[in-house]
C-alpha distance (Angstrom), angle and dihedral (degrees) to the residues before:
residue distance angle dihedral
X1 . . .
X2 3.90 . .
X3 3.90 121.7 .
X4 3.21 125.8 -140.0
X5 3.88 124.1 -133.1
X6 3.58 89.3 -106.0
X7 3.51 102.2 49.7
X8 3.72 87.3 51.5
X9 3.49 92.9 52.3
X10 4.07 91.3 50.5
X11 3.94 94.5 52.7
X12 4.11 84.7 56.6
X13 3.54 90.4 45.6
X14 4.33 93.3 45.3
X15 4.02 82.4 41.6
X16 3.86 94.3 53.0
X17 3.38 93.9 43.5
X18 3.96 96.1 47.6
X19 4.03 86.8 43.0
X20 3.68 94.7 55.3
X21 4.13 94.6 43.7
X22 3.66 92.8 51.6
X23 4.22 85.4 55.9
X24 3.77 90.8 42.0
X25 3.77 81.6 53.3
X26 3.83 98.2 49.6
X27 3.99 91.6 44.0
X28 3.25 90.3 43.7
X29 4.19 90.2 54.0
X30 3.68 88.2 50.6
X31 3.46 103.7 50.4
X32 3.98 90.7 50.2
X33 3.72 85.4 48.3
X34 3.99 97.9 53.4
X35 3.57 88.4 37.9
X36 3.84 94.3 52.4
X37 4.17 94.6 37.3
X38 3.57 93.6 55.5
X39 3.98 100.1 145.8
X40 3.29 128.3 34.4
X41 4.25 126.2 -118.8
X42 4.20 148.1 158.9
X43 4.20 84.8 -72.2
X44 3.96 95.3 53.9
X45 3.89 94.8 32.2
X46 3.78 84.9 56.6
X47 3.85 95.3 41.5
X48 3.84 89.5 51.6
X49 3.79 95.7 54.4
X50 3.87 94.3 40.2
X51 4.36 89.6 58.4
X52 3.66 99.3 74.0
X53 3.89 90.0 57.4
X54 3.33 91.6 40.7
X55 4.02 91.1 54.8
X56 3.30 83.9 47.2
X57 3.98 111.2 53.1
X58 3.98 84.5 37.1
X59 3.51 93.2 55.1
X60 4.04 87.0 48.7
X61 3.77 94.7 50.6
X62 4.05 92.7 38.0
X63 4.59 83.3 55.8
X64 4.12 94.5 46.9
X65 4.16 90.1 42.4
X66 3.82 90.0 49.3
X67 4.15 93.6 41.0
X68 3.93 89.6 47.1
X69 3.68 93.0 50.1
X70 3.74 93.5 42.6
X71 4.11 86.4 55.4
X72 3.66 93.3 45.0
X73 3.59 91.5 52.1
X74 3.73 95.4 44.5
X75 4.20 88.2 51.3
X76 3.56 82.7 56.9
X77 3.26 97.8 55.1
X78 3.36 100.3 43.6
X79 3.64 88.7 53.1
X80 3.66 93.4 48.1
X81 3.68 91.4 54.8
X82 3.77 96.7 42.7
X83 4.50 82.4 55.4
X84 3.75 86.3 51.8
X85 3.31 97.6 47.7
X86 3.96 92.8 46.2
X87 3.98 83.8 55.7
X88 3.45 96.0 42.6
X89 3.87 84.3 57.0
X90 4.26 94.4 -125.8
């Protein structure tokens, strides 16, 4: 499938666009956010020393997710090539 110039030119445009509302977005989050937590108290204090272990443990769980799906997928490969093989009669 060949593009054309202006298709091209439209996916940079529907990119750029995209792009720039997803930062909107995020700013947009933030300043509500400061604007709403403007003083600090027993809720926030505990929030703020509960993040760091929360960063941490998620980042834990996002590695052994990632790791088991990257074995499962390369078992299935390896199985897949090992039937294709088999048919292929090597």
């Amino acid at each position: 499938m060949i593009l054309s110039s202006q298709t091209i030119f439209e996916m940079w445009i529907a990119n750029g666009l995209s792009g720039s509302a997803a930062l909107l977005l995020v700013f947009s989050i933030m300043g509500f956010a400061m604007q709403q937590i403007s003083s600090s108290g027993p809720t926030l204090n505990w929030l703020i020393k509960l993040s760091y272990p929360i960063y941490v443990f998620h980042l834990m769980f996002v590695t052994s997710v990632s790791g088991t799906l990257m074995y499962w997928a390369s078992m299935m490969a390896c199985q897949n090539l090992s039937s294709h093989q088999e048919f292929l009669g090597q």
